[in-house]
N, C-alpha and C positions, 0 to 999 in steps of 0.2 A: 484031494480030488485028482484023477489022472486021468488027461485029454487023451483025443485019440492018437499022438504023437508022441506022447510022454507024459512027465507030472505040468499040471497047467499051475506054472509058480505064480499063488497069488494070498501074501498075506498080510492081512489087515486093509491099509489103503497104500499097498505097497505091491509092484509085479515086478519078476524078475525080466531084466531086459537081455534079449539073443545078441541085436544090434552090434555091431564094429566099436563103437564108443562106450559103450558101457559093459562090456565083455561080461554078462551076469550079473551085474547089478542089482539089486533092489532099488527102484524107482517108483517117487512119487506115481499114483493111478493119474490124476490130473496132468502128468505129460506124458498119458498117451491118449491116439484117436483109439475111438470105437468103431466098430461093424454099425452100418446103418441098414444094412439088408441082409438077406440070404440067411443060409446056415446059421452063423457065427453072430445073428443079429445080437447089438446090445454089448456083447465081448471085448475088451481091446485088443490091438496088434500084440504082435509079440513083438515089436522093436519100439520103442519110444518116439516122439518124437523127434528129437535130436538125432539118431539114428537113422530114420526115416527119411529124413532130408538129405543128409550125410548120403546114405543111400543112391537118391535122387540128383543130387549138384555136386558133392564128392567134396575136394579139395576146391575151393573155387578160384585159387590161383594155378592149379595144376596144368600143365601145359602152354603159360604166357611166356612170350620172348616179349626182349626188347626190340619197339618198333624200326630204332637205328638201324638193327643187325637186315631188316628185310625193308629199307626205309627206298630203296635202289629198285627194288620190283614192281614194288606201288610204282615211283616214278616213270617207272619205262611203260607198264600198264595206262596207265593217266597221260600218258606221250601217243599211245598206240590209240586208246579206245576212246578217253577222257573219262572225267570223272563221273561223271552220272553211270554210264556202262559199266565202268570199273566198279562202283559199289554194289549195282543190281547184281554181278558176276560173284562176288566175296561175299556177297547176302550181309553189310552192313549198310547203316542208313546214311546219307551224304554227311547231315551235320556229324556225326558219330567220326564219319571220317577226316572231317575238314579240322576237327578239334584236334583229333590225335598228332593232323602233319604240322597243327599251330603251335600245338606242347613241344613235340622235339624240335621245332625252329628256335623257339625260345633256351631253352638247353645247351 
């Protein structure tokens, strides 16, 4: 069968996946979503699951420093503004932050 994009790889209980992760793979049909509306209703993605996500959240360590390295900003910010300002400012929650400056005290 050939979609309107190309061949729609799909055989037996098996689709071939586009996705980053499975670079054409045959994948199980149960790990992918389906179309709940539209056009395509009923169909799956063409990226899997895992893909999907992958997609969405990426590397989920990608881009973390260590707190130490920037531990001197926070402080001068929390000297300037305190802490409640300083978290609503950096969009994290108070506890979120109090934990973090408890870990590298300990350290």
């Amino acid at each position: 069968m050939r979609g309107r994009n190309g061949p729609y790889y799909i055989r037996g209980n098996t689709k071939r996946c586009t996705g980053p992760l499975c670079e054409g793979k045959y994948v199980d049909l149960r790990r992918f979503w389906f179309f709940k509306n539209g056009r395509r209703k009923g169909k799956p993605f063409s990226r899997c699951m895992d893909c999907e996500n992958f997609r969405k959240f990426g590397d989920t360590n990608h881009g973390w420093i260590e707190f130490s390295k920037v531990k001197f900003v926070f402080d001068e910010l929390v000297s300037r503004l305190g802490k409640m300002e300083t978290c609503r400012r950096i969009g994290v929650s108070p506890n979120y932050f109090q934990d973090v400056r408890k870990t590298e005290e300990l350290e």
